[in-house]
C-alpha positions as CSV (number, residue, x, y, z in Angstrom):
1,X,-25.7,-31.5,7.1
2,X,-27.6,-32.8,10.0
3,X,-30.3,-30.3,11.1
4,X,-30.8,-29.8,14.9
5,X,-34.5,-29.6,15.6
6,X,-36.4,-27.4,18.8
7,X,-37.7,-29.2,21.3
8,X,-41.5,-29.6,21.4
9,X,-43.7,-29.1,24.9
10,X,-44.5,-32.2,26.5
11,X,-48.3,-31.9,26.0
12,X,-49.1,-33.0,29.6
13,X,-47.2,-30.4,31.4
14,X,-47.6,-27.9,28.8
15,X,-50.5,-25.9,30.7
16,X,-47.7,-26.1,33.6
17,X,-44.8,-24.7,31.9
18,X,-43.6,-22.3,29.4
19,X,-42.0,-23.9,26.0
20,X,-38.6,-23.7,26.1
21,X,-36.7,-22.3,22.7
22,X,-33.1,-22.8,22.3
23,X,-32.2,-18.9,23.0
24,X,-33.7,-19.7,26.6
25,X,-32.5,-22.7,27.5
26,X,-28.4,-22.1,26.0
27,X,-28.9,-24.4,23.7
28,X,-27.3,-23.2,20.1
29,X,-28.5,-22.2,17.5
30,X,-28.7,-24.0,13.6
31,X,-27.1,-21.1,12.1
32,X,-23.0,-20.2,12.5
33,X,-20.9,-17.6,11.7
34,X,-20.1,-18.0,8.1
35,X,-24.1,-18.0,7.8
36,X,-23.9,-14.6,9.6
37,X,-21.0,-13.1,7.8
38,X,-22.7,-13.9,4.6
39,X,-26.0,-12.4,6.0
40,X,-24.0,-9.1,6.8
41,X,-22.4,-9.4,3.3
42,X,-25.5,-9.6,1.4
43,X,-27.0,-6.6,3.5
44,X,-24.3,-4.7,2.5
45,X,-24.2,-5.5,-1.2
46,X,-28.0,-4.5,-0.6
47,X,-27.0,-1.4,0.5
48,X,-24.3,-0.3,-2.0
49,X,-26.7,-1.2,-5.1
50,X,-29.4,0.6,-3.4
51,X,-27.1,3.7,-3.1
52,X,-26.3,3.1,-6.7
53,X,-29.2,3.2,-8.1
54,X,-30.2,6.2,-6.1
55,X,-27.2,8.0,-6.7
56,X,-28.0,6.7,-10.5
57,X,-31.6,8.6,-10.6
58,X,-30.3,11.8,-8.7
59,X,-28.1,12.2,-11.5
60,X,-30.5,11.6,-14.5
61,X,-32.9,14.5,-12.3
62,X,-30.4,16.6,-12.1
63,X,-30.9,19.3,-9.8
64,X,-33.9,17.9,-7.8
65,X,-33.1,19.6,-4.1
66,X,-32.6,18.5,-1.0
67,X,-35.6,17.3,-0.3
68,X,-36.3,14.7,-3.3
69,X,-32.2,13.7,-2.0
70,X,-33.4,12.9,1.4
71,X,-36.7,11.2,0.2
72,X,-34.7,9.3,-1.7
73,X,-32.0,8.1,1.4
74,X,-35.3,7.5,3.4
75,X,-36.8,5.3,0.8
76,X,-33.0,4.3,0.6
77,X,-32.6,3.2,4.5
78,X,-36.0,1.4,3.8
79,X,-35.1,-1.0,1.8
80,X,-31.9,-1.5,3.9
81,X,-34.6,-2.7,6.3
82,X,-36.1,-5.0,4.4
83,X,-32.9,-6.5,3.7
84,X,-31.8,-7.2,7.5
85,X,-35.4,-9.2,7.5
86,X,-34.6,-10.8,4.5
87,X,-30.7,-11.7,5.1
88,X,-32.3,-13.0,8.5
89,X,-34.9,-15.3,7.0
90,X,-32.8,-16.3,4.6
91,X,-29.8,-17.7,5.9
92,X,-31.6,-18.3,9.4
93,X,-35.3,-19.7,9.1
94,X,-35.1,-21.3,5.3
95,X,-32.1,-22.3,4.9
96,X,-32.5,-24.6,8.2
97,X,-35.8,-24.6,8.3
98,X,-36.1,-23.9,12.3
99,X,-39.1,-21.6,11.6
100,X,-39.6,-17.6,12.8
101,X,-39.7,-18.5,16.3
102,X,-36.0,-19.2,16.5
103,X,-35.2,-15.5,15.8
104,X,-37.4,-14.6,19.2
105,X,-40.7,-14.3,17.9
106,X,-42.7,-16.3,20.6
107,X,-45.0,-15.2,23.6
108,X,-42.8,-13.5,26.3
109,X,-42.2,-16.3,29.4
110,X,-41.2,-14.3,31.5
111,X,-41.8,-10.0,32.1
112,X,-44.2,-7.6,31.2
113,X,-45.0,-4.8,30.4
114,X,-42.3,-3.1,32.7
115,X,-39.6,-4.7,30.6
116,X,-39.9,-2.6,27.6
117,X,-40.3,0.6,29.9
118,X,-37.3,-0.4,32.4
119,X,-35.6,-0.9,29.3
120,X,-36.9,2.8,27.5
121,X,-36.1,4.6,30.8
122,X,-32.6,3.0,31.1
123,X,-31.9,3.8,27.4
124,X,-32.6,7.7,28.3
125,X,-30.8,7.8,31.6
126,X,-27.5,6.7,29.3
127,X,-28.3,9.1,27.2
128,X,-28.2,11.9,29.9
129,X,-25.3,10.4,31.5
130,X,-23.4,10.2,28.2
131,X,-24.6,13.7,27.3
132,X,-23.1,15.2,31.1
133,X,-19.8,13.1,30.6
134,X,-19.2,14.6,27.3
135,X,-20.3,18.5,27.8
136,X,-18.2,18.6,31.0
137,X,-15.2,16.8,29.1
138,X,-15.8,19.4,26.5
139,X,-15.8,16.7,23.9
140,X,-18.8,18.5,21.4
141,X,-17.6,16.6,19.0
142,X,-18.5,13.2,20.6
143,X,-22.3,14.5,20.7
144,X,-24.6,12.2,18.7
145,X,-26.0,13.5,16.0
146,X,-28.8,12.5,14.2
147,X,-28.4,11.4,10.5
148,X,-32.3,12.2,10.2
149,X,-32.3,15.6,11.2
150,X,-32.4,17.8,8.1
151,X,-35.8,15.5,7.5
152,X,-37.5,17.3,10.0
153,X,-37.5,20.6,8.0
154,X,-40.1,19.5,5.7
155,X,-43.1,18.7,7.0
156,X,-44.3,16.6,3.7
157,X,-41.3,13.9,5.0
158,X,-42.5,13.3,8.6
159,X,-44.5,10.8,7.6
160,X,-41.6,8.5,6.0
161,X,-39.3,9.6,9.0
162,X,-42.4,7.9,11.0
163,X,-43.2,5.0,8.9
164,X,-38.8,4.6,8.8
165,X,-37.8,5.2,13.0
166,X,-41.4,4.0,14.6
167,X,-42.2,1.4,12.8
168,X,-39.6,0.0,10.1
169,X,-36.2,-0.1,11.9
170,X,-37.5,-1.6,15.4
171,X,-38.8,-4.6,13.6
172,X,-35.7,-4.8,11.0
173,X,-33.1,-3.7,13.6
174,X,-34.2,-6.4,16.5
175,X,-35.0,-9.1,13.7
176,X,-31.0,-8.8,12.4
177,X,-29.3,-7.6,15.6
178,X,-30.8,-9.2,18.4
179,X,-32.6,-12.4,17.2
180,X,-29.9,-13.3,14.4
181,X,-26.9,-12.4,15.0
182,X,-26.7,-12.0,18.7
183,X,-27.8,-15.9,19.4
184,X,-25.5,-16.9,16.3
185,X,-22.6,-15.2,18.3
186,X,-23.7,-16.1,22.0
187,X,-23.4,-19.8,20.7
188,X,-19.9,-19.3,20.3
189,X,-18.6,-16.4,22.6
190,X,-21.2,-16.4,25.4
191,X,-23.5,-13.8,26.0
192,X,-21.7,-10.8,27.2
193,X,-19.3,-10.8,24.2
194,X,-22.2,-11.7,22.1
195,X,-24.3,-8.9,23.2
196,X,-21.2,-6.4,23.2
197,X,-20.5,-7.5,19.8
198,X,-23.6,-7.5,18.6
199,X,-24.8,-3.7,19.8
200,X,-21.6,-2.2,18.9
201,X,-22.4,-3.0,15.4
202,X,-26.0,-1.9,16.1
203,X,-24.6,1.0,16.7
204,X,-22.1,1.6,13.9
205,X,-25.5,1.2,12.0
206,X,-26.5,4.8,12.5
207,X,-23.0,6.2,10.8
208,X,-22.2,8.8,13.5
209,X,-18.7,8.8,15.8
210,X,-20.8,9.9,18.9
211,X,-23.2,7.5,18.7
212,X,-20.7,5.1,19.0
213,X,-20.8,4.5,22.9
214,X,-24.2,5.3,23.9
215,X,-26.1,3.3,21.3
216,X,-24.0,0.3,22.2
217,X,-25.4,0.3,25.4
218,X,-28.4,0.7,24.5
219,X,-28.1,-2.0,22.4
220,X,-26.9,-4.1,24.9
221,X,-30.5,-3.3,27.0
222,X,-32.6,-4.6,24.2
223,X,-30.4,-7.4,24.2
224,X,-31.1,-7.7,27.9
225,X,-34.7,-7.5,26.8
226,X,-34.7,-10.3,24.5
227,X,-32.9,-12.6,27.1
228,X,-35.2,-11.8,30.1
229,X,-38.2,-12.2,28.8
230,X,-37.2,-14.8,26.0
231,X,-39.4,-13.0,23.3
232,X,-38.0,-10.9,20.6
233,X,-41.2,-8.5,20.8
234,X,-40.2,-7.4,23.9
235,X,-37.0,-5.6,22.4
236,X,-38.7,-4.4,19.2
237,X,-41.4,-3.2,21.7
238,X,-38.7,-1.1,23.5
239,X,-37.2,0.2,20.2
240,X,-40.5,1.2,18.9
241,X,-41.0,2.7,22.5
242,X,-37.8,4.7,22.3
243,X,-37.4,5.6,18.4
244,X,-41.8,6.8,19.4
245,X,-40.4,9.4,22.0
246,X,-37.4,10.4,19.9
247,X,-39.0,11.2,16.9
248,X,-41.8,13.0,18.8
249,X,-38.9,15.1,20.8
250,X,-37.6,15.7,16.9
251,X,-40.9,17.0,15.8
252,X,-41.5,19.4,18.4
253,X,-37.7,20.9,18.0
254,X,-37.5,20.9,14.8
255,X,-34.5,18.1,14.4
256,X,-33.2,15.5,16.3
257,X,-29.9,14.7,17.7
C-alpha cells in the first residue's frame, strides 16, 4: 500500500507562513474507515475484558462496598482511556507512520486563547438551554445525569475522579474523537456529517439517555475547536476547561449531574 506523506514547509517562506497539515488544508487522511472500525473494536474488546476482570476480583472480595466498586469502575474507565490513545496510535500513527501531528497535535495557526473559552462558555450556554427546554417540557427523565456522581460521597476518591475527568479523558477523549476518528470520517462524509457523527458517539460515551443531545453538541464545539485553530490542544484545552469547572461544581454539591 502506497503511503501518502504530509507536506513539508518550504524553508524560505516558512518564517512567513504557518505549516499546513492535512486536517487544515482538506487534504485526507492515511487512515480509513475499516482502520477506524477496528480501532472502535479493539477499544471495546478493551473495555469488556477490563469489566471482566473487574467484575472477576469484586467476586473473589466478596462483599467489598460500594466504594472499593466504584474505585474499581474509575480505575476501570482509566484504562478505557488509555485504550482510545492506544487504538489511536495504533491504527493511526504506526501503522502509517504519519507521526503524532496527524492526530492535531501541532502549534495552534490560527486562535487563542479565546478559542477554548468561546468554546467552554458555548458548552454551558447549551447546557442551560437544554436544561430550560427539558424542565418546561416536563421531560425529567431526559436530565443528564452524571455516571460519576455517587464518587463524590467519598472524599478518599476525589482525587481519581480528578486525575479521571481533569486530566485523563480530555486528552484520551480529543485524541480518539476529534483527531482520529473525526478526520478519518470528514475524508469521506465532509465535515458536518463527520463532526455530527463523530460527537454523537462522544456522547454515547458517557452511558446516559439525557446526555444524548447536549453532549453531542458539545462535541461538535470541540470539533469546531480543532478545525479553527488547526491544533488538537486547543480542544483538549476546552475539555480540560469544562470537565475543571464541572467537577469543581460536583465538589461543592456534593454530586454532579
Amino acid at each position: 500500500m502506497e503511503q501518502e506523506t504530509f507536506p513539508q514547509p518550504d524553508p524560505w517562506t516558512e518564517s512567513m507562513q504557518p505549516p499546513r497539515w492535512p486536517s487544515e488544508s482538506g487534504r485526507q487522511v492515511p487512515w480509513r474507515l475499516r482502520d477506524l472500525g477496528l480501532a472502535a473494536a479493539s477499544v471495546l474488546a478493551a473495555s469488556v475484558f477490563t469489566l471482566i476482570v473487574l467484575g472477576s476480583v469484586l467476586a473473589f472480595l466478596g462483599d467489598t462496598g460500594s466504594d472499593v466498586e466504584m474505585a474499581g469502575l474509575l480505575t476501570a474507565a482509566l484504562v478505557v482511556d488509555v485504550a482510545f490513545v492506544a487504538a489511536a496510535g495504533w491504527f493511526g500513527v504506526r501503522r502509517y507512520s504519519c507521526g503524532w501531528r496527524a492526530l492535531g497535535f501541532r502549534p495552534p495557526v490560527r486562535g487563542g486563547w479565546w478559542v477554548p473559552l468561546a468554546v467552554v462558555l458555548a458548552a454551558y450556554v447549551a447546557l442551560g438551554v437544554y436544561f430550560t427546554i427539558v424542565e418546561l417540557a416536563g421531560l425529567g427523565k431526559l436530565v443528564p445525569q452524571s455516571t460519576l456522581e455517587d464518587a463524590f460521597d467519598n472524599w478518599a476518591l476525589l482525587p481519581l475522579v480528578g486525575v479521571l475527568a481533569i486530566v485523563a479523558a480530555p486528552i484520551a477523549e480529543e485524541t480518539f474523537f476529534r483527531g482520529f476518528l473525526f478526520p478519518g470520517l470528514r475524508s469521506r462524509w465532509g465535515t458536518l456529517w463527520a463532526a455530527l457523527v463523530s460527537s454523537l458517539l462522544f456522547a454515547s460515551l458517557h452511558f446516559d439517555l439525557g446526555s444524548i443531545i447536549p453532549f453531542t453538541v458539545i462535541g461538535m464545539l470541540f470539533v469546531w475547536a480543532y478545525v479553527f485553530s488547526g491544533s488538537l490542544w486547543t480542544s483538549i484545552v476546552a475539555h480540560f476547561a469544562f470537565n475543571s469547572i464541572s467537577f469543581l461544581l460536583a465538589v461543592a454539591t456534593g454530586g454532579g449531574s
